[in-house]
C-alpha positions as CSV (number, residue, x, y, z in Angstrom):
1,X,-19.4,25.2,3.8
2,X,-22.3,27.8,3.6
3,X,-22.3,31.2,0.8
4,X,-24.2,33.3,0.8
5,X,-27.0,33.3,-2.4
6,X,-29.3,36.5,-1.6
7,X,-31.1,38.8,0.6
8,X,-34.9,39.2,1.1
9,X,-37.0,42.0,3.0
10,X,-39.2,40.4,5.7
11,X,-42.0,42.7,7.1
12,X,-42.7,42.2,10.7
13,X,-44.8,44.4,13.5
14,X,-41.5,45.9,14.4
15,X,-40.4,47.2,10.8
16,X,-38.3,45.8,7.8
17,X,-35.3,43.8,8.0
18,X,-33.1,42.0,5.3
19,X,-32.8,38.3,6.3
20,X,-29.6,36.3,4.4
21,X,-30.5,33.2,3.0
22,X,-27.7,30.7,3.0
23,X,-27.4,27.3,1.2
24,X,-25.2,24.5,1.9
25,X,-22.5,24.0,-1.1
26,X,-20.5,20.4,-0.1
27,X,-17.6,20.4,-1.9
28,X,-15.3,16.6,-1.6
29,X,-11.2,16.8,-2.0
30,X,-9.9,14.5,-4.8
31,X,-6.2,13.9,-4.8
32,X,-4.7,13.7,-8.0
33,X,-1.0,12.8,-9.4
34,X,0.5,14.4,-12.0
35,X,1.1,11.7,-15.2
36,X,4.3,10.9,-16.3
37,X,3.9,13.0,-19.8
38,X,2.5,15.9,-18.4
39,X,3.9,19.2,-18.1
40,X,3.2,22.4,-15.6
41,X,0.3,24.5,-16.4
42,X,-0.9,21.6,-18.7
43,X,-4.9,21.2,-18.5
44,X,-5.7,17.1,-18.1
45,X,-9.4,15.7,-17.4
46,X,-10.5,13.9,-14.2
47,X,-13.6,13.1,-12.8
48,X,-14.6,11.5,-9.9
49,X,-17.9,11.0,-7.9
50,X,-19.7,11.3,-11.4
51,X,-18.2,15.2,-12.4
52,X,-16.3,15.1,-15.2
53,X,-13.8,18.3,-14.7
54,X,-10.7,19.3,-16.3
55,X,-7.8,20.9,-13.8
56,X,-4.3,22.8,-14.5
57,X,-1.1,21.2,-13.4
58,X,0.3,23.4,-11.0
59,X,3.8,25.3,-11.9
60,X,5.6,23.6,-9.1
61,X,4.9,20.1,-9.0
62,X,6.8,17.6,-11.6
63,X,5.3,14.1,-12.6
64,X,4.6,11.7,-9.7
65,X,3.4,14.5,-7.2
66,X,-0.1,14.9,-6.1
67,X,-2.0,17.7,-5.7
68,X,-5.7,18.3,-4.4
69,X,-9.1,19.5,-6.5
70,X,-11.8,20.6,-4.9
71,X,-14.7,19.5,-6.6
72,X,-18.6,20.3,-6.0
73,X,-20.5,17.1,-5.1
74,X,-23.6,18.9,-7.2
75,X,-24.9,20.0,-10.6
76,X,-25.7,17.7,-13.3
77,X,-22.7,16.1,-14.2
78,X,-21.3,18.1,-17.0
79,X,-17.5,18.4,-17.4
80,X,-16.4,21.7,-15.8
81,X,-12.9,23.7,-15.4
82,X,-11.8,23.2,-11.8
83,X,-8.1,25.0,-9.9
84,X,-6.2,22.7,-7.5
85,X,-7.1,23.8,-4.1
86,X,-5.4,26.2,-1.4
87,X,-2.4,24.5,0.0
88,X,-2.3,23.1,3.6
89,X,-0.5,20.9,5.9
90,X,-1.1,17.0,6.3
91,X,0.9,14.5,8.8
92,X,-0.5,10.9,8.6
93,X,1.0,9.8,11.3
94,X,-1.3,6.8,12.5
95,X,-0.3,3.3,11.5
96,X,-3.4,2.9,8.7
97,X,-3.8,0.9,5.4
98,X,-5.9,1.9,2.5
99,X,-6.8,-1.0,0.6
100,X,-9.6,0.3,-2.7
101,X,-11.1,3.7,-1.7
102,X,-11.8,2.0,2.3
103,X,-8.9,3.2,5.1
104,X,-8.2,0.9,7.6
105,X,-6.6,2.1,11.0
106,X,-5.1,-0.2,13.8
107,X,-6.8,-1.3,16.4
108,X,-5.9,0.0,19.7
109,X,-4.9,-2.4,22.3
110,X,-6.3,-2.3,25.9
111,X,-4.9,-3.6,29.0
112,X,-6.3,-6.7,29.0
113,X,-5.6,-7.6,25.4
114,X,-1.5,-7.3,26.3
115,X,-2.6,-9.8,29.6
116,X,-3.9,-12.2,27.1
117,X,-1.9,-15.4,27.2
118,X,-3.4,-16.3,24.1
119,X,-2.1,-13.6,22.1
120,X,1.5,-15.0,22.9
121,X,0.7,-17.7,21.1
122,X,-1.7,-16.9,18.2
123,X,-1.3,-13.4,17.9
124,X,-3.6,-11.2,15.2
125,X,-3.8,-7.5,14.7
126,X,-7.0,-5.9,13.4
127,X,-7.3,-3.0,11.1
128,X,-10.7,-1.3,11.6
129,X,-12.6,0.1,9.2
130,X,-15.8,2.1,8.3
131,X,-17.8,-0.6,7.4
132,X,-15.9,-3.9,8.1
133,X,-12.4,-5.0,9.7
134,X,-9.4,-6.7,8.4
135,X,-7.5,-9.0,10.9
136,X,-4.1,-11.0,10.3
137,X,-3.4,-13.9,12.6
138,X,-0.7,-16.6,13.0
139,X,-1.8,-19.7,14.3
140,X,1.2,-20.5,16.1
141,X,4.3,-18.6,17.8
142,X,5.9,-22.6,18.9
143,X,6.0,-23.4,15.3
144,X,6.6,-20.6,13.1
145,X,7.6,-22.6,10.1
146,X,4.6,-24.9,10.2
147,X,1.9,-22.0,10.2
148,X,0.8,-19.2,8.1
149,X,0.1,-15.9,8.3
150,X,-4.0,-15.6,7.6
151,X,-6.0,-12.4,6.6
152,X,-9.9,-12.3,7.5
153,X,-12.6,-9.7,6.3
154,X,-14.8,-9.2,9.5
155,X,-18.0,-6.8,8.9
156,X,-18.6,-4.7,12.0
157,X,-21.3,-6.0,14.4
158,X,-20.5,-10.1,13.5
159,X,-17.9,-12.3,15.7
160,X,-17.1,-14.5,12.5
161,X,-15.2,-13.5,9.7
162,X,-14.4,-14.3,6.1
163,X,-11.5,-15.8,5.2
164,X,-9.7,-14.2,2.5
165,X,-5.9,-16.7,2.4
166,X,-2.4,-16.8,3.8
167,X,1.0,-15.7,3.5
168,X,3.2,-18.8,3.7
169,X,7.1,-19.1,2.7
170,X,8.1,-21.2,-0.6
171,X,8.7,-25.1,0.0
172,X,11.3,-27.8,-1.8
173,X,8.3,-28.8,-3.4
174,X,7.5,-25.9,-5.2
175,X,10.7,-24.9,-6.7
176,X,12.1,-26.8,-9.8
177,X,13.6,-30.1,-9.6
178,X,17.4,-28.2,-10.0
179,X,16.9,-25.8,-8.0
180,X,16.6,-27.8,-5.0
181,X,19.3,-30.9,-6.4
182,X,21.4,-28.6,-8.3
183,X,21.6,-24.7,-6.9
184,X,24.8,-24.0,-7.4
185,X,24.1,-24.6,-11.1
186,X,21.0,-23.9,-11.2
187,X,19.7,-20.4,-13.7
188,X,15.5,-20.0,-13.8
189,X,13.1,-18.9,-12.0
190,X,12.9,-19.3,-8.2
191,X,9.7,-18.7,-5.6
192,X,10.1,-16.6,-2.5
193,X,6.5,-16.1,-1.1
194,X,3.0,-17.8,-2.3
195,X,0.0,-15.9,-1.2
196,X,-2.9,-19.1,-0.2
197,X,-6.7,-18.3,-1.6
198,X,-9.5,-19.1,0.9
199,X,-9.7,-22.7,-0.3
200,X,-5.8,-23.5,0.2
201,X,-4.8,-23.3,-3.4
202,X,-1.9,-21.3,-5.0
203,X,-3.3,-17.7,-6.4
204,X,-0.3,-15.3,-6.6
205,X,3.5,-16.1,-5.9
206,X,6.5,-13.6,-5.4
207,X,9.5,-15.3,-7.1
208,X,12.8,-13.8,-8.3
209,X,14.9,-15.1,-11.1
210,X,18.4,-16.3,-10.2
211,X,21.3,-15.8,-13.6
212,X,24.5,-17.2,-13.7
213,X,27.1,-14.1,-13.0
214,X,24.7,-12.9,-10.2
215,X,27.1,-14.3,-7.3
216,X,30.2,-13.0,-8.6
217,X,28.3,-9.3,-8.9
218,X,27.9,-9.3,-5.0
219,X,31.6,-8.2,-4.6
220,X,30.4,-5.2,-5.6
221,X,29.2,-5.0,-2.6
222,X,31.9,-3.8,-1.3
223,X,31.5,-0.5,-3.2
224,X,27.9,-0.2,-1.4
225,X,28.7,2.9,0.8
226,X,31.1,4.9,-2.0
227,X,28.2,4.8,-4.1
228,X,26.0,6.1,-0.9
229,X,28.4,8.9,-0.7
230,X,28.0,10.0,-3.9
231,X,24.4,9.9,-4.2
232,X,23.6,11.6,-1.2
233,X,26.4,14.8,-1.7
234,X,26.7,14.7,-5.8
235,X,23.5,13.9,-6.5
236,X,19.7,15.0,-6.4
237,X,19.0,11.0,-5.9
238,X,18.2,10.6,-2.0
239,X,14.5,8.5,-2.8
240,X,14.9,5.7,-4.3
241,X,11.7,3.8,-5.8
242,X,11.7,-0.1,-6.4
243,X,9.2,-1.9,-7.8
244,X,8.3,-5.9,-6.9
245,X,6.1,-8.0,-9.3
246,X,3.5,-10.2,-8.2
247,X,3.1,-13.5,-10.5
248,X,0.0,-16.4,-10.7
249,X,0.3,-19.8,-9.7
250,X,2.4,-20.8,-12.1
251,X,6.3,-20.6,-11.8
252,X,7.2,-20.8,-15.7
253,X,4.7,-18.3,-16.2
254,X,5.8,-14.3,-17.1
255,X,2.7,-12.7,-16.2
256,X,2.6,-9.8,-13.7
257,X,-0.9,-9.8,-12.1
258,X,0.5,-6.9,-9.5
259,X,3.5,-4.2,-8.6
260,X,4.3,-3.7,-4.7
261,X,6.3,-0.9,-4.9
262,X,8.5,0.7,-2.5
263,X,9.5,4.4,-1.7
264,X,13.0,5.1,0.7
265,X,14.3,7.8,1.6
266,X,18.1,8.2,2.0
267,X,18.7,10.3,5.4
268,X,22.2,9.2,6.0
269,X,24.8,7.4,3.8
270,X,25.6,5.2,7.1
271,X,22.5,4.4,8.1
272,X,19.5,2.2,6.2
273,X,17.5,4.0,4.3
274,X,13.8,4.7,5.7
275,X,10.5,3.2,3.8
276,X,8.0,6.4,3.5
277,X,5.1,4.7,1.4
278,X,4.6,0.7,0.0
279,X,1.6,0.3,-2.3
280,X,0.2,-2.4,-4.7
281,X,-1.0,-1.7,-8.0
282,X,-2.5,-3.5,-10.2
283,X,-0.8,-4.5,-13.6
284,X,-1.5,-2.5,-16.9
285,X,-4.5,-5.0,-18.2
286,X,-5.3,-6.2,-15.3
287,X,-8.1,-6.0,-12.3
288,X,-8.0,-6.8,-8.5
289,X,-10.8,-7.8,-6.5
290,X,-11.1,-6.6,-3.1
291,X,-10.1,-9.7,-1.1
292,X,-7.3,-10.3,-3.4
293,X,-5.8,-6.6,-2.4
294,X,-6.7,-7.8,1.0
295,X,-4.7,-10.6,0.3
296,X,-1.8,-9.3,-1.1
297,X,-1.6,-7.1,1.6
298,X,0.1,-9.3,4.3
299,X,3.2,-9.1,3.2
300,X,3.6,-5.3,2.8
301,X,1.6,-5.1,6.5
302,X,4.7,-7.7,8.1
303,X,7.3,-5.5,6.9
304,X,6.1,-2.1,7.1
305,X,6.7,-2.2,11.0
306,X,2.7,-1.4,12.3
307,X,3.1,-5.1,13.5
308,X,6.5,-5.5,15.1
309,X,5.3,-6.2,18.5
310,X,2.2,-8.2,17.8
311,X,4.2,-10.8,15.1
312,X,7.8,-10.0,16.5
313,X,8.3,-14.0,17.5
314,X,6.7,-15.8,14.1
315,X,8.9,-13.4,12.7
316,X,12.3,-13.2,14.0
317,X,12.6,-16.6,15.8
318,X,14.9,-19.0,13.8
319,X,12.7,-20.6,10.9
320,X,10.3,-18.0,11.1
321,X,8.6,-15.7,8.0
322,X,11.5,-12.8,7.9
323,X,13.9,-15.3,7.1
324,X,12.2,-16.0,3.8
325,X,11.0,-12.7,3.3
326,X,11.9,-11.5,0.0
327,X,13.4,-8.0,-1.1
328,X,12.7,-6.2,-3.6
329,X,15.3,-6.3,-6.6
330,X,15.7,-3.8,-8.6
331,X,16.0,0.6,-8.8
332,X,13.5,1.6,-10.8
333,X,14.2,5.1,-10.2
């Protein structure tokens, strides 16, 4: 973006004339969310790239929506009173992943990729980045019950990659000893999905936890599409936000180390509802390295849809992943 910042008289053989001198501002765009306790036309601080600024909440937007700053990339760091920029129109229609502040975008196939026999039978699907890829591969389509699906960090220019861990479903012998002898009876905890580290070992775990009255609650079941109804025609209630914790190794253990969370949309009462955003966030107290967002990431990326066609046979064949894919439990709002 260039302003103008003065004008100057240059003498020259022909006469006088005013020459402009311009100077290059750069601005960058930070998105921001409105908190949970804020209120429109409340002034909150920010800062980002080293400013320190302080912004108005818009009169339209309520908490949860974002809005964008624009914020000058110069000047000596002192805190300065910023407005949220001019509105404008976004689509981000590409199948992408952002996983820190690095976007990812899926690769493009080519002819003779989809020719590739081997991609039948251990397909992968690569998410390139600026400065590095991320690829997710299963090992093998014949047994999908015996393999798991891997995630790899692969910095651009070099053939070999990092690995980061695995998605693979929960076993017998990682449950407790009644909830494999004794289900029926059985009231506890009960593991889902184990995210693998690099070295084979149990790092996170998605597990649910099973109470006594929750089978007979599934005859509600039945009232499923009055309660549809009445949230779509009686209701302002039409997205629907749930929220799935992400546990360490241990299965006793409470700790949340992570949130995915879900957004839907309700378009119809009589049809499923569609998914417009999944995200991970870190718990309250706690900190994410890269490769374990990369990580944790596999699961959202299977169920999202960008890999249908790549992973559609580890997937959906008898004994494969979706089987044991859990679902979020749980309206938060």
């Amino acid at each position: 973006e260039e302003v103008q910042c003065g004008e100057q008289n240059l003498h020259t053989p022909t006469g006088t004339r005013k020459q402009t001198k311009t100077m290059a501002r750069r601005h960058m765009r930070v998105q921001l969310r409105v908190p949970n306790w804020a209120q429109p036309g409340q002034v909150i601080d920010a800062s980002a790239g080293g400013r320190k600024f302080s912004v108005a909440i818009p009169q339209h937007l309520r908490p949860g929506q974002f809005f964008t700053v624009r914020v000058p990339t110069g000047g000596e760091g002192k805190e300065t009173k910023m407005q949220a920029a001019a509105p404008e129109v976004s689509f981000n229609l590409e199948p992408n992943i952002v996983i820190g502040n690095d976007k990812y975008f899926k690769e493009v196939k080519k002819c003779q990729d989809w020719c590739d026999c081997s991609r039948f039978c251990c397909p992968y699907v690569v998410f390139s980045g600026k400065s590095e890829d991320v690829r997710m591969k299963h090992n093998c389509c014949c047994l999908p019950c015996c393999c798991n699906f891997e995630a790899y960090t692969v910095k651009n220019g070099h053939s070999n990659g990092k690995s980061v861990g695995a998605l693979a479903p929960a076993g017998c012998c990682d449950q407790n000893f009644c909830a494999v002898f004794c289900p029926c009876f059985y009231t506890g905890p009960k593991m889902q999905a184990k995210f693998l580290g690099a070295d084979g070992n149990l790092k996170y775990m998605l597990k649910s936890e099973v109470k006594c009255c929750q089978y007979l609650c599934l005859c509600l079941a039945i009232c499923s599409p009055c309660f549809r109804m009445f949230r779509f025609c009686c209701q302002d209630s039409q997205y629907t936000r749930y929220e799935q914790n992400v546990y360490g190794p241990d299965l006793n253990d409470q700790t949340v180390f992570a949130k995915i969370i879900y957004t839907d949309r309700m378009v119809c009462p009589c049809i499923p509802d569609e998914r417009i955003q999944m995200r991970i966030e870190p718990a309250e107290g706690r900190t994410l390295s890269k490769e374990d967002l990369v990580l944790l990431s596999i699961f959202p990326t299977l169920i999202s849809g960008y890999t249908l066609w790549e992973f559609c046979i580890p997937l959906w064949v008898p004994g494969g992943m979706a089987f044991a894919m859990p679902r979020p439990s749980g309206i938060v709002k």
